[in-house]
C-alpha positions, 0 to 999 in steps of 0.5 A: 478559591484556596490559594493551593487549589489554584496553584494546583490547577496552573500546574495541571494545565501546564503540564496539559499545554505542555503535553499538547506541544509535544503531541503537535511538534510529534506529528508535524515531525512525523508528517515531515518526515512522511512527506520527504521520504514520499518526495524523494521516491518521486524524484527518481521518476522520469515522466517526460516523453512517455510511451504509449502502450499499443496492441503489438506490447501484450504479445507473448503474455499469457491470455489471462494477462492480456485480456486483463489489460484490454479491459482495463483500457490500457491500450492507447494510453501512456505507461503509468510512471508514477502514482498516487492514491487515497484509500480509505477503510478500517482494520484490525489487529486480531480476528475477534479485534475492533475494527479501527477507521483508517485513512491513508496517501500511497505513492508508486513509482514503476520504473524503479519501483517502489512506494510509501504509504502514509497512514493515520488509523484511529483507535479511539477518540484522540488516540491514533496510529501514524503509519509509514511503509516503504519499498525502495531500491529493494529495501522495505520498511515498516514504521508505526508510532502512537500519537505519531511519538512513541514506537509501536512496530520499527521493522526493516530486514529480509523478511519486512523487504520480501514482504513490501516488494510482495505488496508491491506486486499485489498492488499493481493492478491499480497501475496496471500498465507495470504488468509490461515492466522488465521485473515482472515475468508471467506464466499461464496458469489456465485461462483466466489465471496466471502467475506473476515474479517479480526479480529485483535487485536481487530478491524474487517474490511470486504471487497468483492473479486470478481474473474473471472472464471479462478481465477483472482481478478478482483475487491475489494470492502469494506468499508473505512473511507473518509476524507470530508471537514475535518470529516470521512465518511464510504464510498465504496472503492477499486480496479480494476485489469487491468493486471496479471504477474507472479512474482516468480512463483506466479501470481498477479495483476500487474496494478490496479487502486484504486477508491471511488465508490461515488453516483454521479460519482467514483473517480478513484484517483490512477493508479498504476503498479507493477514493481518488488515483492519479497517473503520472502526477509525481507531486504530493497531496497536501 
C-alpha cells in the first residue's frame, strides 16, 4: 500500500474517532443535564404522610368529574404527589412527514406542579433528536438538539409557558388525583363534560374534558400556541384516548394520540403508548 494511501487513512479514522468522542461526550452532556434538571423538580416534592382521598373530597365537582375519579379508583388511595412514565410511540413534523420512532422518561410533580420530559426520537439509522421539555414554577422550556449537540428548537417565553402548563393540564388524567388541587378549578359543561382552569403563578390556561359515560376521558380540547412559519398562533389542541390500563390500582389513558384540530384538516402528529407509571416514587429511572 502507498505510503499516502495509508497516511490518508489514519487521517480519516482520526477524524472518525475523534467525531465519535464528541458525538459521546454530546450525549452524556445532554443525559446530565436531563437527569439533573429531572432531580431537581423531585426534590421540591413532599411524599411523606400522604393523605388518602375519600368519598366526602369529589363534593362540589361537576358529575362528569366525579364519575371520572370514581372509575378511575382513586378513592381510598393516596394522592399522587409525583410521578413518572415511559412512553413510547412516534411522531412526525408535518402531515404528509415520516413518522419517526420516539422513546421518552416523564416526571411530574402535583403540589407544585411541573414536569420534564426527556425524549430520544430517531430519525434515521444513527441519527437522532434529544428532547427536554420543562414546566416549573410557571416557566416552560423547550429544548431539541441533533445528536444531542447541535440546536434545533431553543424556545422559552409566554407563549412556550402557556404552552407547557396546557400540557401539563391535558396530562393529568394519567394522575388523576390532581383534578383535587387548589389550581384546577371545574365547571360543568353537560353530563359527561366538563372544563378544567388552571391558575397558577399567575398565568391561566383552560382545556375541555369530555369523558365517556363509564368515566373514561376520551378526549382533550384547549387551546395552545402553534409555532407557524416562525410566529405563534392560538390554535385548537389536544388529545384522544384509544386505550385504558390500570397501573397501580389506578386506571388511565394508556395509548393517545396528540393532534392540532386545523380547519382544513387535523394534524394527528404524535401516537404514543404508556408502558410503565409510578406513583409517588420521586427517584429517576436509570
Amino acid at each position: 500500500m502507498p505510503k499516502s494511501i495509508l497516511v490518508t487513512l489514519i487521517i480519516i479514522l482520526i477524524i472518525l474517532f475523534l467525531l465519535l468522542t464528541i458525538l459521546k461526550i454530546g450525549r452524556v452532556m445532554f443525559e446530565k443535564d436531563a437527569q439533573e434538571t429531572a432531580a431537581l423538580l423531585f426534590k421540591s416534592a413532599e411524599v411523606k404522610n400522604i393523605k388518602i382521598i375519600h368519598e366526602e373530597d369529589l363534593k362540589g365537582l361537576p358529575f362528569a368529574v366525579q364519575n371520572w375519579l370514581r372509575n378511575s379508583k382513586v378513592i381510598g388511595k393516596q394522592q399522587i404527589k409525583t410521578v413518572r412514565l415511559k412512553q413510547e410511540g412516534r411522531m412526525r413534523i408535518k402531515k404528509d412527514g415520516p413518522w419517526m420512532h420516539s422513546r421518552a422518561n416523564q416526571y411530574f410533580t402535583v403540589d407544585k406542579p411541573g414536569f420534564v420530559w426527556i425524549a430520544d426520537v430517531k430519525m434515521a439509522p444513527f441519527v437522532k433528536l434529544s428532547g427536554l421539555d420543562t414546566y416549573k414554577n410557571g416557566k416552560g422550556k423547550m429544548d431539541i438538539k441533533l445528536l444531542s449537540i447541535f440546536p434545533v428548537v431553543d424556545s422559552e417565553g409566554p407563549e412556550i409557558n402557556s404552552g407547557t402548563m396546557m400540557r401539563y393540564l391535558a396530562e393529568l388524567m394519567w394522575f388523576p388525583s390532581a383534578a383535587l388541587s387548589p389550581y384546577i378549578k371545574w365547571d360543568a359543561v353537560d353530563k359527561n363534560t366538563a372544563k378544567a382552569t388552571m391558575e397558577y403563578k399567575g398565568s391561566t390556561v383552560s382545556g375541555t374534558f369530555y369523558f365517556n359515560e363509564k368515566g373514561d376521558v376520551l378526549r382533550f380540547l384547549g387551546k395552545r400556541y402553534k409555532d407557524v412559519n416562525g410566529k405563534y398562533i392560538l390554535s385548537d389542541w389536544g388529545g384522544e384516548n384509544k386505550e385504558f390500563k390500570e397501573f397501580a390500582g389506578i386506571r388511565i389513558p394508556s395509548k393517545s394520540v396528540i393532534i392540532w384540530y386545523e380547519e382544513e384538516s387535523d394534524f394527528q402528529w404524535f401516537e404514543f403508548e404508556i408502558k410503565d407509571i409510578e406513583f409517588n416514587q420521586p427517584s429517576l429511572y436509570k
